[in-house]
Steps between C-alpha positions, in 0.01 A plus 500: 500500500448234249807298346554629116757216445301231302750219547430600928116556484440154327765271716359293807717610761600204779273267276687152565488614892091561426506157383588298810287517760831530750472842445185716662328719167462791822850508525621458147216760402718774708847371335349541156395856623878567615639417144194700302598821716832376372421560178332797560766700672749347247270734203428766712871530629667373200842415610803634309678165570565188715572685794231646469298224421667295796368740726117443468540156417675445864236718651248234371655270612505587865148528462496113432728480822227641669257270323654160668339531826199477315591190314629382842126555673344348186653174549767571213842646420734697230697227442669364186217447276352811574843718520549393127142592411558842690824528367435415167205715501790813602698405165194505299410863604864599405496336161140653456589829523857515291804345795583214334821531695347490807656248766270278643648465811554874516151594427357322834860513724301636786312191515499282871284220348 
């Protein structure tokens, strides 16, 4: 499935985190695929609210939990730089597609990182 939201398809997903060289481009390459599957459940599966929303948004974000032992093995780590990227990255996709009251905090509470 391809991403129909315009304001998704043309944003650079974990770009400042592509920009420092801290951060393996293998690694990063799979987190940018967690938040574009994201995006595509999020059309496919519209949810009716925040709850809703909450839902796959925490789901994503355990599959960044599982992402850290690679970041770990590559010499690297979630840490605060790159939780506000990947967090920041979570409130974009909510704004993108119509939550504008979407908690931050909320959207990636399953987070260990």
């Amino acid at each position: 499935m391809s991403i129909s939201n315009e304001q998704v398809a043309g944003h650079a997903f974990l770009q400042g985190l592509y920009e420092d060289d801290y951060y393996p481009d293998h690694v990063l390459d799979r987190g940018k695929a967690v938040l574009l599957r994201l995006c595509e459940r999020i059309e496919a599966d519209r949810p009716a609210g925040l709850a809703g929303l909450y839902v796959l948004t925490q789901a994503a974000t355990q599959e960044f939990n599982d992402l850290e032992a690679e970041f770990d093995a590559a010499g690297s780590e979630i840490e605060t730089v790159a939780r506000e990227e990947i967090g920041g990255d979570f409130w974009f996709v909510a704004h993108a597609y119509g939550f504008e009251d979407a908690d931050a905090e909320e959207l990636i509470a399953t987070r260990e990182w």
